[in-house]
C-alpha positions, -999 to +999 in steps of 0.1 A: +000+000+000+017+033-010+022+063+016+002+093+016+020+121+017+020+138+052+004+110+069+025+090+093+030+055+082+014+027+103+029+015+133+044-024+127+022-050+150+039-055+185+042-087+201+047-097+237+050-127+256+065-143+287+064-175+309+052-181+344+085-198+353+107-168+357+137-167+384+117-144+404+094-166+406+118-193+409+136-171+438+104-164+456+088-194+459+119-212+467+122-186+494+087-192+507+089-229+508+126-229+527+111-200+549+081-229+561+107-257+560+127-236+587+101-230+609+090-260+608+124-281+615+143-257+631+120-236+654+094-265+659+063-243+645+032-266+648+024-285+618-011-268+616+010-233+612+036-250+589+002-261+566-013-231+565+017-209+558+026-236+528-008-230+515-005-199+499+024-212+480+009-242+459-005-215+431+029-210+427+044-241+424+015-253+401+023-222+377+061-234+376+052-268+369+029-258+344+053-230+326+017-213+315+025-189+284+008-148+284+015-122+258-004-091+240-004-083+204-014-047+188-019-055+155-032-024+132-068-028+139-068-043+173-058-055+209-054-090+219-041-107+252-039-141+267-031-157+297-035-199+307-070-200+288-078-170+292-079-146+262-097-112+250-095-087+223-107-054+215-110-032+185-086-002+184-113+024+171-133+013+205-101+020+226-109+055+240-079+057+263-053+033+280-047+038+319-019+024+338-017+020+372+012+017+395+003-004+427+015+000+460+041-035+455+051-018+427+032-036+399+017-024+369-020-024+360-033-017+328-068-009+318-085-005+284-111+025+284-136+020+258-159+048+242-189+032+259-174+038+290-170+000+299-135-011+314-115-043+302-083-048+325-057-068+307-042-092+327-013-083+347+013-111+334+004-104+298+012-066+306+046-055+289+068-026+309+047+008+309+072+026+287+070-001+261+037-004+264+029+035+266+046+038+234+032+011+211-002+029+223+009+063+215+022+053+176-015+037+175-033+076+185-044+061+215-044+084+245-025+070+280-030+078+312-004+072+338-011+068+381+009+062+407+001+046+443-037+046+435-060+029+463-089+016+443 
C-alpha cells in the first residue's frame, strides 16, 4: 500500500510474551517454601502453622510446573491478550484511552477505556513494561494515562 504524503506510516504489529517460570518466581517461591521448612524443623512451629503458611504457595508451584505462556499483540486494527486459557480482544477504534496504574508492590495495571465507557483490565502477566507499552499505544493515536500509588 503506498504512503500518503504527510500522513505518518502505520505502526508495525507488537508482540509480547513471557512465561510463568521466571527466576523471580523461581527465587520467591523457593524462598517461601525454605522460609516454612525452617520453621518448621528448626524452630518447631506446629504443623497446623507449617500447613497453613505452605498453603499460599501451591499456586505458585503449580504455575512453575505448568510454565503457563501470556502475551499481548497490537496488531493495526486491534488488541489481543492471553493468559493460561484466558484470552480477549478489542477493537482499536473502540479504545478510548489506556490507563496504567502503579500499585503500591510496585506492579503495573493496565486498563483498556472504551468509548462506551466499559472497562477491560488486561491481565497483569500479559502486561509488557509501561514505557513499552505506553509507546506502542501512543504510535497507535491512542491516549495514556499514567497513576501512581492509587488505592482503588
Amino acid at each position: 500500500m503506498p504512503d500518503v504524503p504527510g500522513e505518518p506510516a502505520p505502526a508495525e504489529d507488537y508482540s509480547f510474551s513471557r512465561r510463568g517460570r521466571s527466576t523471580a518466581a523461581v527465587l520467591a517461591t523457593g524462598g517461601w517454601l525454605a522460609a516454612v521448612l525452617v520453621l518448621w524443623l528448626a524452630l518447631d512451629a506446629a504443623v497446623w502453622l507449617v500447613v497453613i503458611l505452605a498453603l499460599p504457595v501451591l499456586p505458585a508451584v503449580a504455575d512453575l510446573i505448568r510454565n503457563p505462556l501470556s502475551g499481548l499483540k497490537i496488531s493495526q486494527d486491534k488488541v489481543e491478550w492471553f493468559t493460561g486459557k484466558l484470552t480477549g480482544k478489542a477493537a482499536l477504534d473502540e479504545i478510548e484511552r489506556v490507563r496504567f496504574d502503579t500499585r503500591w508492590d510496585f506492579s503495573l495495571r493496565a486498563t483498556l477505556i472504551l468509548r462506551n465507557g466499559k472497562r477491560i483490565r488486561l491481565p497483569q502477566e500479559a502486561t509488557p513494561l509501561y514505557a513499552e507499552a505506553d509507546a506502542e499505544f501512543q504510535k497507535r493515536s491512542i491516549r495514556t494515562e499514567r497513576h501512581h500509588f492509587t488505592a482503588f
